[in-house]
C-alpha positions in Angstrom: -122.5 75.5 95.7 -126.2 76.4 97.1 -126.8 78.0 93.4 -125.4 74.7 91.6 -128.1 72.6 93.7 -131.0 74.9 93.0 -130.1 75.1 89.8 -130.1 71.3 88.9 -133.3 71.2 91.2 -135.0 73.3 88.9 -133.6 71.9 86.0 -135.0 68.1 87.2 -138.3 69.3 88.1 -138.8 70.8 84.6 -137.8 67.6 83.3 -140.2 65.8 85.5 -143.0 67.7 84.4 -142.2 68.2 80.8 -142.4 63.8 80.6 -145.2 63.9 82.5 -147.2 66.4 80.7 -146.4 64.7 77.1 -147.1 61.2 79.1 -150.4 63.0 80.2 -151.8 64.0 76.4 -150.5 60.5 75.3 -152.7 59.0 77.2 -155.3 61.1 76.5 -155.0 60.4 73.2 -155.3 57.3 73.6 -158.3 57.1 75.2 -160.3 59.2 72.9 -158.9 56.9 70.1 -160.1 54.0 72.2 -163.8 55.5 72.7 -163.7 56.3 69.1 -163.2 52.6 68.1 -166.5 51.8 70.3 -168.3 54.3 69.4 -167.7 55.7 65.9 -165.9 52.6 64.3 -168.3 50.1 64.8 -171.1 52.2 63.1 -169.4 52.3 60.0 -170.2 49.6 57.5 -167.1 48.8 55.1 -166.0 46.8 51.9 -162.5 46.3 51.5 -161.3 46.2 47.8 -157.7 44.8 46.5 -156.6 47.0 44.0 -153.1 45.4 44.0 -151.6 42.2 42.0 -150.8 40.9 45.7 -152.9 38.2 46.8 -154.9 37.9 49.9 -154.5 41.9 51.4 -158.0 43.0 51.1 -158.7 39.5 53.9 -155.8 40.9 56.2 -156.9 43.9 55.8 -160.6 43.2 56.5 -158.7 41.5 59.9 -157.0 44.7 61.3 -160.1 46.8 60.5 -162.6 44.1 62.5 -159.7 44.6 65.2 -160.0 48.2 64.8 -164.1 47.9 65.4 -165.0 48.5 61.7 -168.1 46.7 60.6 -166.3 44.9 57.6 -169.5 43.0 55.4 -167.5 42.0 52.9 -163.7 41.9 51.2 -162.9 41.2 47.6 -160.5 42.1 44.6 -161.2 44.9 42.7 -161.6 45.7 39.1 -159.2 47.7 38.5 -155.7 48.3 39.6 -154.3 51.5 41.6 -151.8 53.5 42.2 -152.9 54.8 45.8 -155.0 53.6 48.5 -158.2 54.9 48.4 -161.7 55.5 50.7 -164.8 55.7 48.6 -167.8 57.7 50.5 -171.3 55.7 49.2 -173.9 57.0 51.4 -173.3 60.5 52.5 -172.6 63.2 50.7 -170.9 65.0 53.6 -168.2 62.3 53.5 -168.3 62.3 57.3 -167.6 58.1 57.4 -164.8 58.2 54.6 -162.8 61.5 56.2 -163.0 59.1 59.7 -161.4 56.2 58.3 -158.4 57.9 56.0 -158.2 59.8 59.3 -157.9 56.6 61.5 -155.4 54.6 59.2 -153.7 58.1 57.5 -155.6 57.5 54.0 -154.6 60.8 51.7 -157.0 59.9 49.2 -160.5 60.2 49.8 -163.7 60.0 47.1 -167.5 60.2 46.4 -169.2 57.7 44.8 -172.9 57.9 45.7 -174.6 54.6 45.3 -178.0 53.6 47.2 -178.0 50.4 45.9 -174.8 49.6 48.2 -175.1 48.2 51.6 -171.6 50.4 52.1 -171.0 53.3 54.0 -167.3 53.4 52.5 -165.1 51.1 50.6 -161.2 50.8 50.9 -159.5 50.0 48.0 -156.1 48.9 48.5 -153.7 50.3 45.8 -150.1 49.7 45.0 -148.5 52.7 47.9 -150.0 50.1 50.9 -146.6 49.3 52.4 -146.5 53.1 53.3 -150.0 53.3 55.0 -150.3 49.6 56.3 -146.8 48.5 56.6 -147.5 45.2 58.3 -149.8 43.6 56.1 -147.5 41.7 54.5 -145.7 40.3 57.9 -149.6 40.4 59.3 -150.1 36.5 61.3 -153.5 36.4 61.8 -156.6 33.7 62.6 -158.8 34.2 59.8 
């Protein structure tokens, strides 16, 4: 009987710990992605592009990523259509600000384009896979 209480004793204390240590690095998580968004985000100076027949997702876009403390300057339609979602690198050739955003929103594709003439460190150009990286654009309710 002793052994059956022990037992489960153990067994709940494990448990215990387990949820808090995965509560613990959740949190922690969370916080550096929270510094982040002060600190790296809002240094990083960004054109959204929509590169899909869809009207108006570069503008809710351009919402989330102000949200996200991304220094939007300006959001437009782009030239030409495409298949994926895209960060274009302008100022760096290290592609230090471009690897940070596909990081943040899970961006596969990632490019250099060098261009001093642009204001830009990156641009995002929306393409037609958005619904899998930014499922909520299209249900998005936001103040403009």
């Amino acid at each position: 009987m002793h052994k059956k209480v022990l037992i489960g004793f153990v067994f709940l204390s494990f448990l215990g710990f387990l949820i808090f240590g995965i509560s613990a690095i959740m949190a922690h998580k969370r916080r550096i992605r929270e510094r982040k968004k002060y600190t790296i985000n809002k240094n990083i100076r960004v054109e959204v592009l929509n590169g899909t027949n869809i009207p108006d997702l570069a503008r809710r876009l351009t919402y989330v990523m102000r949200r996200d403390s991304f220094d939007v300057l300006v959001y437009g339609t782009s030239r030409t259509k495409l298949p994926k979602t895209v960060v274009v690198e302008r100022r760096d050739s290290t592609m230090k600000c471009a690897a940070h955003v596909a990081s943040w929103y899970g961006i596969k594709e990632k490019t250099l384009e060098i261009d001093p003439d642009h204001i830009f460190d990156v641009s995002v150009i929306i393409g037609a896979d958005y619904k899998k990286i930014f499922p909520y654009l299209d249900t998005l309710k936001a103040i403009y």
